[in-house]
matplotlib code that plots the C-alpha trace (Angstrom):
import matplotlib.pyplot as plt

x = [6.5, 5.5, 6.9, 5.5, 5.8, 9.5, 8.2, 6.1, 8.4, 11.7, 12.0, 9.8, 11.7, 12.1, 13.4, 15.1, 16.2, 17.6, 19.1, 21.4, 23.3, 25.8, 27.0, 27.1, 28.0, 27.9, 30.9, 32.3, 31.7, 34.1, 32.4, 29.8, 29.2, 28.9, 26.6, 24.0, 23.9, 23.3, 20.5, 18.7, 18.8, 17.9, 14.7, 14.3, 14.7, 12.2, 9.6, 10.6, 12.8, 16.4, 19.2, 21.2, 24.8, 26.9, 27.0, 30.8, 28.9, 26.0, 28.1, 30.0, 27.0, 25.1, 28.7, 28.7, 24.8, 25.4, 28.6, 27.0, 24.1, 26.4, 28.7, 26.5, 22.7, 23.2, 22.6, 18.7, 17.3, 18.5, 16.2, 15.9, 13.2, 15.7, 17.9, 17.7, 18.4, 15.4, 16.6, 16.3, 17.4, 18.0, 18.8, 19.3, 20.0, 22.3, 23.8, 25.5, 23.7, 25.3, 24.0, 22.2, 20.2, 19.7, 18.2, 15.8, 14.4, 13.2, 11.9, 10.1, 7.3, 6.5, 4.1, 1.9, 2.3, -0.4, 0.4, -2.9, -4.1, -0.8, -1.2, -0.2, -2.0, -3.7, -0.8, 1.5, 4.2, 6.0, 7.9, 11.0, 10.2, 8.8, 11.8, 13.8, 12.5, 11.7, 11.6, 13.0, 15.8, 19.0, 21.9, 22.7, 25.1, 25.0, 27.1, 26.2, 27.8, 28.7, 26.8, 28.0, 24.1, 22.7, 25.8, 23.8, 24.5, 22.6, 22.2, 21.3, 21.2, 20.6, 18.8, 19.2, 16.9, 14.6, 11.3, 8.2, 6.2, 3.0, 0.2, 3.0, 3.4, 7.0, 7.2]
y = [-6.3, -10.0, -12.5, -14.9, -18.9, -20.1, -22.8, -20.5, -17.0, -17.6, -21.6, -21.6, -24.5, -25.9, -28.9, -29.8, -32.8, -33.1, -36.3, -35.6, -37.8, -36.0, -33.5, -34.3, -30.7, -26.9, -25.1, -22.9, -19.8, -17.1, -14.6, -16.4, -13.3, -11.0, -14.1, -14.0, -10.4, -10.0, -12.8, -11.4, -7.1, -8.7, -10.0, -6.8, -4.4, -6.3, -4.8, -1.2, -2.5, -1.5, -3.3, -5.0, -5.2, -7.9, -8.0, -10.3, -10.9, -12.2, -14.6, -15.7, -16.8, -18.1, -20.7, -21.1, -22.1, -24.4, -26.2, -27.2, -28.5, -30.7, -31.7, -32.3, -32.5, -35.1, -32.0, -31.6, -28.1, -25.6, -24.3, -20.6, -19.6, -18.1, -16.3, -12.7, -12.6, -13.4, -16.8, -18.6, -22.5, -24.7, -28.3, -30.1, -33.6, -34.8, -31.7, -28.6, -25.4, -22.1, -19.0, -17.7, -21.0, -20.9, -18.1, -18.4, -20.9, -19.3, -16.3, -19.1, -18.5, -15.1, -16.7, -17.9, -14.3, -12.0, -8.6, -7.0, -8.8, -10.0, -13.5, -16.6, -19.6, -22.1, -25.1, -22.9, -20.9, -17.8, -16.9, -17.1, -15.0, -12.2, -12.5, -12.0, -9.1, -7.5, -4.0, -3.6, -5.9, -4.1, -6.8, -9.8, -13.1, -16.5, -19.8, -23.8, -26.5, -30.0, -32.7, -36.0, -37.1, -38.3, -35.5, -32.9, -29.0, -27.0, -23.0, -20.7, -17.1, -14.2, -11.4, -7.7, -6.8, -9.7, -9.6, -11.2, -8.9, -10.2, -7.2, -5.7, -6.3, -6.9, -4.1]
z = [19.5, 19.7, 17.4, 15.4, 16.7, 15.2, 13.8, 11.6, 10.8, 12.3, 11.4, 8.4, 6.7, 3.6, 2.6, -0.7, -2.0, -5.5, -6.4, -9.4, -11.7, -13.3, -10.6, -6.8, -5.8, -7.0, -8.0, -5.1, -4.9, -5.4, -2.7, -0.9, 1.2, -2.1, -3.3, -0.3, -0.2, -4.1, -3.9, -0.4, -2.5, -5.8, -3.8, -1.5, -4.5, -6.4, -3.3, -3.2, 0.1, 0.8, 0.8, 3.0, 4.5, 5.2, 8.7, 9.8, 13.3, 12.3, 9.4, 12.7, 14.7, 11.7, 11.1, 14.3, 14.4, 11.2, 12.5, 15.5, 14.1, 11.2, 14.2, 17.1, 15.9, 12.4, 10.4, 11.4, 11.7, 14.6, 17.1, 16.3, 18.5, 21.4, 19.2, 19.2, 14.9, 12.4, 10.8, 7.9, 7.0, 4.0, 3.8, 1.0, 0.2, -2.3, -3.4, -2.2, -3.0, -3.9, -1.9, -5.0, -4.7, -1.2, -1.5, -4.7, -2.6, 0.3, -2.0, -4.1, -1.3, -2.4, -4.7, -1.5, 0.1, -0.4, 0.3, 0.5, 3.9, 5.0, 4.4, 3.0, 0.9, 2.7, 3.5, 2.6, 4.5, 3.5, 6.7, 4.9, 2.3, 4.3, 6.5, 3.3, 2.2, 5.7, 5.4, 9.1, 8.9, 7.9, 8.4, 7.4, 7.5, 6.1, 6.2, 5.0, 6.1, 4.6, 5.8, 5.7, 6.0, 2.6, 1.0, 2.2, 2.9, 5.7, 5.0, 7.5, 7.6, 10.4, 10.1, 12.7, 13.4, 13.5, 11.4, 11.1, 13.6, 14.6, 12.9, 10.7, 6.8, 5.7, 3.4]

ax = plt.figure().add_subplot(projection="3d")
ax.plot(x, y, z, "-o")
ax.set_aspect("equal")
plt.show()
């Protein structure tokens, strides 16, 4: 099976920045785990896809993935493209970002996917999404950290088995 180039399916990044007035950061979440999951099945069940489980192993490597990056790398990106997990990333500037949010942001693409050849807009990228909704992938886990860097909040989240299979439609 080859892989798509990281930069394209396992790295496919997007980059928010809100800059908000009122409110700096969201409100915790109760069960960020419960949160991902929800978010990631809402998305998948919206395809005809099944769900996912939480995966604590994956959720351990992803914090381990995101502390590094806050604590070592200035927040920037991770480099994905050796990991043996699909992988998805968020940043966001000015404001934290529940998982639900997180999320709705990389399925935001699904509106430059087209199913019926398997591709996406011109300039666009939808690597995240399809890595979302991945028919394949059957675990997941997730973790953000705080970013001191413009009060920013990086999300990443691992997927087992990877997706994004060069010649083969997510779902």
């Amino acid at each position: 099976m080859k892989m798509l180039k990281p930069c394209i399916a396992l790295t496919a990044l997007l980059l928010l920045t809100w800059r908000c007035s009122a409110q700096t950061t969201a409100p915790a979440s109760p069960n960020p785990s419960q949160e991902y999951l929800a978010a990631h099945n809402q998305a998948r069940g919206e395809v005809g896809v099944g769900p996912l489980a939480w995966s604590e192993a994956l959720a351990k490597s992803a914090s381990l993935t995101a502390r590094l990056q806050r604590d070592k790398q200035n927040c920037s990106f991770a480099d994905l493209s050796k990991s043996r997990y699909g992988g998805n990333q968020l940043w966001a500037g000015g404001l934290s970002v529940t998982p639900k949010v997180a999320v709705e942001a990389w399925v935001a693409e699904k509106k430059f996917y087209t199913y019926a050849d398997n591709s996406c807009a011109p300039d666009h990228r939808c690597g995240v999404y399809t890595q979302v909704v991945w028919r394949k992938s059957t675990e997941l886990g997730c973790a953000q950290a705080a970013c001191p860097k413009e009060q920013s909040t990086l999300t990443i989240c691992f997927y087992n088995p990877p997706g994004n299979i060069v010649g083969e439609k997510p779902y």
